[in-house]
C-alpha positions as CSV (number, residue, x, y, z in Angstrom):
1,X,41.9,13.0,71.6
2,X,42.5,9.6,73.2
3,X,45.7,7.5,71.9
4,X,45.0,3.7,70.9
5,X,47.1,0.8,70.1
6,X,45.8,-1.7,68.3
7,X,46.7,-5.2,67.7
8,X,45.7,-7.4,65.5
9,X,45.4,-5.1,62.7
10,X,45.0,-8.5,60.3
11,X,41.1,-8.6,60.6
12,X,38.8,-6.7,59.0
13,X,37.0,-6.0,62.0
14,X,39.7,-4.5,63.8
15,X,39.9,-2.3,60.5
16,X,36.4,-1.0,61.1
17,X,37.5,-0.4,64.6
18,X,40.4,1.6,63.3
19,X,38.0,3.7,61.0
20,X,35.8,4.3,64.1
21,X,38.1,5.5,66.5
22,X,39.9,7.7,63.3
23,X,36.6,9.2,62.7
24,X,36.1,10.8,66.2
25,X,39.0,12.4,65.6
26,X,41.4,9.6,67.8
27,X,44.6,8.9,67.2
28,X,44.9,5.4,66.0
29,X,48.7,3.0,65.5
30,X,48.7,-0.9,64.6
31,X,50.6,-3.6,66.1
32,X,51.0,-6.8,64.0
33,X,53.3,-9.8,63.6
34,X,52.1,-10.0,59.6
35,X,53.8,-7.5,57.2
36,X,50.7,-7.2,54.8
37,X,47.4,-7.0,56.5
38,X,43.9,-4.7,56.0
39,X,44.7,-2.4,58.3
40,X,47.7,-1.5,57.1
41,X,46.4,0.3,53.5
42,X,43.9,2.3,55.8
43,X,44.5,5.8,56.4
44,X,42.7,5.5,59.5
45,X,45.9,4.0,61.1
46,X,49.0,6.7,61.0
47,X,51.6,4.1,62.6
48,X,52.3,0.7,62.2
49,X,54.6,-1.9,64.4
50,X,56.1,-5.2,63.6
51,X,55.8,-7.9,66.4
52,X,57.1,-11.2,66.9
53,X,54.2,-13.8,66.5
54,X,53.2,-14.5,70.0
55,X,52.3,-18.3,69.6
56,X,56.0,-19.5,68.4
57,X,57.9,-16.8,70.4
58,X,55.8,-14.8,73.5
59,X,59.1,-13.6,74.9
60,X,60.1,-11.8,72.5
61,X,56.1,-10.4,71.2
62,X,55.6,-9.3,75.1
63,X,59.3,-7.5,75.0
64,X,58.2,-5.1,72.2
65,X,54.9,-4.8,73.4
66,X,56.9,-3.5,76.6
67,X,59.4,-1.7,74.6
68,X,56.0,0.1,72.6
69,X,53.7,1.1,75.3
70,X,56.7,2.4,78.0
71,X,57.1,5.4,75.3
72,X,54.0,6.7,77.1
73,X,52.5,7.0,73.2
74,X,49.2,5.6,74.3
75,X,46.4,5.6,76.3
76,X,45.0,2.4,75.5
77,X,45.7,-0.9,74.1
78,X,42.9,-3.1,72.2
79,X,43.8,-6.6,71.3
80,X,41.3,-7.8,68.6
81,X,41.9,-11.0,67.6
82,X,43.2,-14.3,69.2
83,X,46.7,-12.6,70.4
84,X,44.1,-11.2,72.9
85,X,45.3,-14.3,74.7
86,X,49.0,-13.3,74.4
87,X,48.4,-9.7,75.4
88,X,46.8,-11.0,78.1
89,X,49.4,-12.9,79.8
90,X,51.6,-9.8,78.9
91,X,48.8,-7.4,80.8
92,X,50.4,-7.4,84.1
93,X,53.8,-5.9,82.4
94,X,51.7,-3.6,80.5
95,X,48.9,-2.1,82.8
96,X,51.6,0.3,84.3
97,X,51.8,2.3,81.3
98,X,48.6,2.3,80.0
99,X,45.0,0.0,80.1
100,X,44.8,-2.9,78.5
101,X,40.9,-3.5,77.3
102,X,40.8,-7.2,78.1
103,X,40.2,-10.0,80.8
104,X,42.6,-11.5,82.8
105,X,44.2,-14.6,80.7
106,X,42.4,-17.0,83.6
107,X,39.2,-15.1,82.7
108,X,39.9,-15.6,79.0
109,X,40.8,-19.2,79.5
110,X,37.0,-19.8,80.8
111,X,35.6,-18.3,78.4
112,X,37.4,-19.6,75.3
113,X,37.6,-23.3,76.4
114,X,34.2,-24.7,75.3
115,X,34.1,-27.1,78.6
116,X,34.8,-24.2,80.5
117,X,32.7,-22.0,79.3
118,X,29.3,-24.4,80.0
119,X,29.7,-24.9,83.5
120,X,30.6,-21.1,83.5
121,X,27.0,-20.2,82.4
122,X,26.0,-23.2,84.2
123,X,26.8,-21.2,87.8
124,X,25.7,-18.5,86.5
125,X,21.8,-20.2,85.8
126,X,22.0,-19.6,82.2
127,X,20.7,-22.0,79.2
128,X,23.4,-24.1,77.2
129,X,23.7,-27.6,75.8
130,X,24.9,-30.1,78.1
131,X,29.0,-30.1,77.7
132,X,30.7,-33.1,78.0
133,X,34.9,-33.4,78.4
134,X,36.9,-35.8,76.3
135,X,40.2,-36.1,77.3
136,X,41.2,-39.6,75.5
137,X,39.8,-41.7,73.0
138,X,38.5,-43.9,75.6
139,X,36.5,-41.1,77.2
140,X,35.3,-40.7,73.1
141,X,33.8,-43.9,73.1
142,X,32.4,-44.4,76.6
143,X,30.2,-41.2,75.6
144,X,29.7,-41.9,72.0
145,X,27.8,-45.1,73.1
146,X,25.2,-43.8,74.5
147,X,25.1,-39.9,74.1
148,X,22.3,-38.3,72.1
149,X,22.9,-36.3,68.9
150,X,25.7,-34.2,69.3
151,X,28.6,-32.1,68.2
152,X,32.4,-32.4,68.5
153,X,34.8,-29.9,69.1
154,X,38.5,-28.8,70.2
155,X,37.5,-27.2,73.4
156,X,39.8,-24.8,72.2
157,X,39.4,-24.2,68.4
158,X,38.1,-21.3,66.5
159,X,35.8,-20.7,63.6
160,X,34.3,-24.2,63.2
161,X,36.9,-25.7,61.3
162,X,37.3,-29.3,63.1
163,X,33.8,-29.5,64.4
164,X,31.7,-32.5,63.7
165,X,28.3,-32.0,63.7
166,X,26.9,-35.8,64.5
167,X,29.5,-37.8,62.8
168,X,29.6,-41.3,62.3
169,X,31.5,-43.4,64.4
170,X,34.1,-44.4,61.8
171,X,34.9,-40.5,62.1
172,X,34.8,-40.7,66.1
173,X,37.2,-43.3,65.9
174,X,39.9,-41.2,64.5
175,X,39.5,-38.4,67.8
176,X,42.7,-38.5,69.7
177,X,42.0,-36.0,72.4
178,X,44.7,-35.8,75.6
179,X,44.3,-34.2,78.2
180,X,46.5,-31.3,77.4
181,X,44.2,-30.7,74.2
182,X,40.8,-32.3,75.4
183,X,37.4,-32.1,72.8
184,X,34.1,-31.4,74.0
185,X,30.8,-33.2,73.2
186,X,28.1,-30.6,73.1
187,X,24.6,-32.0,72.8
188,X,22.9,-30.9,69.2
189,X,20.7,-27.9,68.8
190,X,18.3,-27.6,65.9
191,X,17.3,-24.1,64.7
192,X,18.1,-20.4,64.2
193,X,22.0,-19.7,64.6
194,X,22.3,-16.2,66.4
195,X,25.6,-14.2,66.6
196,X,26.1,-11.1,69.1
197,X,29.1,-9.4,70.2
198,X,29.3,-7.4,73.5
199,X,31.7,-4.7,75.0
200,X,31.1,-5.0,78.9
201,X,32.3,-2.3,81.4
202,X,32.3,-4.3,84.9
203,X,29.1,-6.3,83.9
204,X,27.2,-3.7,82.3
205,X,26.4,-3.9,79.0
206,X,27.9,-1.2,76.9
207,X,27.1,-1.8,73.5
208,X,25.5,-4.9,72.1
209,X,25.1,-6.0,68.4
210,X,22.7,-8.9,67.6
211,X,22.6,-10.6,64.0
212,X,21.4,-13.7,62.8
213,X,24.0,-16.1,61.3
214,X,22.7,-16.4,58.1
215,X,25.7,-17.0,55.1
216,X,29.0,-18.3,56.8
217,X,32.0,-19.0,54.4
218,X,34.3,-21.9,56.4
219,X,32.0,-21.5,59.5
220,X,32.9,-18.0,60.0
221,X,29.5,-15.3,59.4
222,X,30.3,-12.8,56.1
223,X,26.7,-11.1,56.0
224,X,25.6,-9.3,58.7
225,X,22.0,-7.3,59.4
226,X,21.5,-6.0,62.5
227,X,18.3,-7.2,65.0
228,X,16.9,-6.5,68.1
229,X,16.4,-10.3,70.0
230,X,15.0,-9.7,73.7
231,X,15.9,-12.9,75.1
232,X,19.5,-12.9,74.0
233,X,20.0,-9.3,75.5
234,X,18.3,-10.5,79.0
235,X,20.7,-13.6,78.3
236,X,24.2,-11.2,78.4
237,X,22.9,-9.0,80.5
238,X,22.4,-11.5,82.7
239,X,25.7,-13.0,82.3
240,X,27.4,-9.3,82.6
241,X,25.9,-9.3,85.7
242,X,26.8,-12.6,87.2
243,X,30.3,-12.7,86.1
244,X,31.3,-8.4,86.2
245,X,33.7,-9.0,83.5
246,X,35.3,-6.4,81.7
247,X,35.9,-6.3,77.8
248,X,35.2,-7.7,74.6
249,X,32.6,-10.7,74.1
250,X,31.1,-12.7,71.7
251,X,28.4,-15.1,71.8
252,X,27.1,-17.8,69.5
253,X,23.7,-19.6,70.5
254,X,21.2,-21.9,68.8
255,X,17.2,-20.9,69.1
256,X,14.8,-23.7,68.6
257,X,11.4,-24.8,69.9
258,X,12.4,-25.3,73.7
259,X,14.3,-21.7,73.4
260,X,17.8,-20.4,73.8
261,X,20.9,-21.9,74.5
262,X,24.5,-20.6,74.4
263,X,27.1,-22.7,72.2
264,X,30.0,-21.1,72.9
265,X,32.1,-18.0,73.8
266,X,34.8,-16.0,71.5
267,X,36.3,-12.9,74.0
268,X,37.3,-10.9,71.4
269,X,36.2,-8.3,68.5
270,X,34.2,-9.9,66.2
271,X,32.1,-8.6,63.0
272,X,29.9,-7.4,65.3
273,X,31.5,-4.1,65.2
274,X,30.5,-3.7,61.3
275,X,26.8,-3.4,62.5
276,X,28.2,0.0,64.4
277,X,29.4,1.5,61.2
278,X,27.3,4.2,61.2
279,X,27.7,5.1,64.9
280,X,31.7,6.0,65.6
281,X,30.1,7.4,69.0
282,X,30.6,3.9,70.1
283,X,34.0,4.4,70.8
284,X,33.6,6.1,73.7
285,X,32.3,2.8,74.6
286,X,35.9,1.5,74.6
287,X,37.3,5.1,76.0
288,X,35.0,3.8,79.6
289,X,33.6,8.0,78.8
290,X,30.1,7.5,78.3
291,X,28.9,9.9,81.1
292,X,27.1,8.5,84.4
293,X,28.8,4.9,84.2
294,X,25.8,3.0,86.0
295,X,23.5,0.2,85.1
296,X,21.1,2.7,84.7
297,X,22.6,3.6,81.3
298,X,21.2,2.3,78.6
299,X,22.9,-0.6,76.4
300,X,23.8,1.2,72.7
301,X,22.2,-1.4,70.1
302,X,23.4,-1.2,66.9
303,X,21.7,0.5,63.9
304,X,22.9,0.1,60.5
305,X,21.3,1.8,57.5
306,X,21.9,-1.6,55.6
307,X,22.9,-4.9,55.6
308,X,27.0,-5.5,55.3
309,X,28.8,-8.0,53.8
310,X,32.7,-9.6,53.0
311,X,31.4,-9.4,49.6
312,X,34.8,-11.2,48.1
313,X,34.4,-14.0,50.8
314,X,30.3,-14.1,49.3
315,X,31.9,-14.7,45.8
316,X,35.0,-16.9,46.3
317,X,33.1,-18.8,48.7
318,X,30.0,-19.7,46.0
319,X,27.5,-18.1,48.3
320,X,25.7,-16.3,45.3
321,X,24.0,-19.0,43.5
322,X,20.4,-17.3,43.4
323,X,18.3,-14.3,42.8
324,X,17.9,-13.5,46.2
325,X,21.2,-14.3,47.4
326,X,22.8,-12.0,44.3
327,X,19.8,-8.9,45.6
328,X,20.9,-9.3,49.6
329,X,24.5,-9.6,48.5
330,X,24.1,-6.4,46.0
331,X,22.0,-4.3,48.8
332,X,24.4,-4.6,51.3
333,X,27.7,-2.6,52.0
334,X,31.1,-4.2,51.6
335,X,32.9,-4.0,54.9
336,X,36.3,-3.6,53.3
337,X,35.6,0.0,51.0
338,X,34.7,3.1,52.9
339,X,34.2,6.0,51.0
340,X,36.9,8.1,52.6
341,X,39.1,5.3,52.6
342,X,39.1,3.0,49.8
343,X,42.5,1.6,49.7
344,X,41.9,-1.4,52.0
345,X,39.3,-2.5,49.4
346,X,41.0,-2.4,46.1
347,X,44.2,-4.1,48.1
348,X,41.9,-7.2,48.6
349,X,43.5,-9.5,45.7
350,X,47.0,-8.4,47.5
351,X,45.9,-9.3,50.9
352,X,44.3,-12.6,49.1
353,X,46.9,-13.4,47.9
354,X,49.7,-13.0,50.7
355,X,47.2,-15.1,52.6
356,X,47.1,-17.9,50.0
357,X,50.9,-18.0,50.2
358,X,51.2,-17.9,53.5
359,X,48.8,-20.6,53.6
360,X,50.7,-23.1,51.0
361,X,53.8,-22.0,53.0
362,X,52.7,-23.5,56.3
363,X,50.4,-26.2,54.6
364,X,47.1,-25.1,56.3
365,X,44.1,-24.0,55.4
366,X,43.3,-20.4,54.5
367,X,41.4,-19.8,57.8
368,X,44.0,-21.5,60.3
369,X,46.6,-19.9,58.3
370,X,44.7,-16.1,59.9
371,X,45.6,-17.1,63.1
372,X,48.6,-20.0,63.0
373,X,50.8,-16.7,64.4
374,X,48.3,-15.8,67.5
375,X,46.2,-18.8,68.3
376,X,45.9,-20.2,71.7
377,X,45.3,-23.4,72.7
378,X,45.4,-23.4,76.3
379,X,48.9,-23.1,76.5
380,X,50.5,-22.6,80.1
């Protein structure tokens, strides 16, 4: 029985990941800066921690992280969502008393800064739209003037809540990037949106889910079917092998007629790790215990029995307007219950409604308010 901390225990995701590991028979406790999150109605979680929010005070969040892990309770520390970041600069303080499944915060840092991450899969002679960095409104205009269609972006933002997709200029006008919070310019891409999220052991890849972004509520996916997609597992393969990074990764790329190209990076757990539902032997993934660890062993693909879905993000977010949309939504299986652990799901309208709060409370929206706490930004 392995020992895992979790943080981050807001997300569903990292709720499926608690279920997971609680199903091999692992001991699972949750870290978290919120008091009311998913994770914390699941019985797949036997301990849970209060921490500081690590974006408004990192001293004191890496403290009790300290103060946690030198129990010697725990074998293993996931970060989930975007305090991955935080944990990160906190890793070298940690790693003495147990490891800490994540890059280095200078690894991290390329991969979460769109710029970045282009001339990262640049050297590493992979497909992606030509990047451009805007780092005044000057630098906005000089490229506006003559670029081709493209898309604006924070290059550090998540979930595609500022990005333009070819806006007018009267809306270009407005950018006031600096060079402490630059935008990137990302020439358009037509097509199929493809999602796929990655746990890498020194390059190799571990486990790989693949799913075509196909209803997104505020930019961020809530339907997910698993799929096999050849060219997007040479693509992280070959990436896993060019860079040997260690950890959790996801990718979002664009396929059209002139093939595949990489939009952007988010190094973390995503809803990926729904599609492993019905394989909990994927956590041995994370363990770094799958026998023979060469890259001769094969990649585990997830293989859901069905489709799954945030079905109360499908309805509040008026994604069930037809027939079909009403049939995929009703065929699939709701993220949130699990048979053996149903509390998570019938908390929803509490865990709605502490977000909505918290939301009016910091005057945001409801997705920036998930991650006000732990975003990063580039921060120093």
């Amino acid at each position: 029985m392995a020992r895992i901390l979790l943080t981050g225990g807001r997300a569903p995701a990292t709720l499926e990941l608690a279920r997971l590991f609680w199903r091999r028979g692992h001991q699972v406790e949750v870290a978290e800066s919120w008091g009311i999150y998913a994770s914390r109605f699941s019985r797949a979680a036997r301990r849970h921690w209060p921490l500081p929010p690590p974006r408004q005070a990192f001293a004191a969040f890496s403290h009790a992280l300290q103060q946690l892990v030198s129990q010697g309770r725990y074998d293993l520390l996931i970060p989930t969502c975007e305090e991955v970041f935080w944990v990160a600069r906190a890793k070298p303080l940690l790693e003495p008393q147990l490891r800490v499944l994540s890059p280095s915060l200078a690894e991290l840092r390329g991969l979460h800064d769109k710029h970045a991450f282009s001339e990262l899969i640049a050297r590493c002679g992979l497909p992606g739209p030509v990047t451009t960095l805007l780092h005044s409104p000057q630098a906005v205009s000089l490229y506006a003037a003559g670029a081709p269609a493209s898309v604006y972006k924070p290059s550090f933002s998540r979930f595609g809540t500022q990005t333009l997709i070819c806006p007018p200029w009267a809306t270009l006008s407005g950018l006031r990037p600096t060079a402490e919070q630059p935008w990137s310019a990302q020439e358009y891409k037509a097509g199929q949106e493809w999602c796929a999220y990655a746990v890498l052991q020194t390059g190799r890849v571990a486990a790989l889910a693949v799913y075509p972004s196909q209803v997104r509520v505020g930019g961020a996916s809530v339907y997910f079917q698993a799929a096999r997609h050849a060219g997007i597992e040479r693509w992280i393969e070959q990436f896993g092998h060019a860079t040997k990074l260690s950890g959790q990764l996801a990718f979002d790329f664009k396929e059209d007629a002139d093939g595949l190209w990489a939009l952007e990076c988010n190094p973390r757990l995503t809803s990926g790790i729904h599609l492993f539902r019905d394989q909990p032997d994927v956590t041995e993934v994370y363990l770094d215990q799958l026998p023979a660890q060469t890259l001769d062993t094969p990649t585990l693909h997830a293989r859901p029995a069905t489709a799954l879905a945030l079905k109360g993000a499908m309805m509040l977010g008026g994604k069930l307007r037809s027939a079909p949309e009403w049939r995929a939504w009703a065929a699939a299986r709701d993220v949130m219950y699990a048979p053996h652990d149903k509390l998570p799901a019938l908390a929803q309208p509490l865990l709605a409604a502490s977000l909505a709060l918290r939301a009016a409370r910091l005057r945001v929206g409801l997705l920036a308010a998930t991650t006000h706490d732990i975003e990063w930004n580039g921060e120093a």
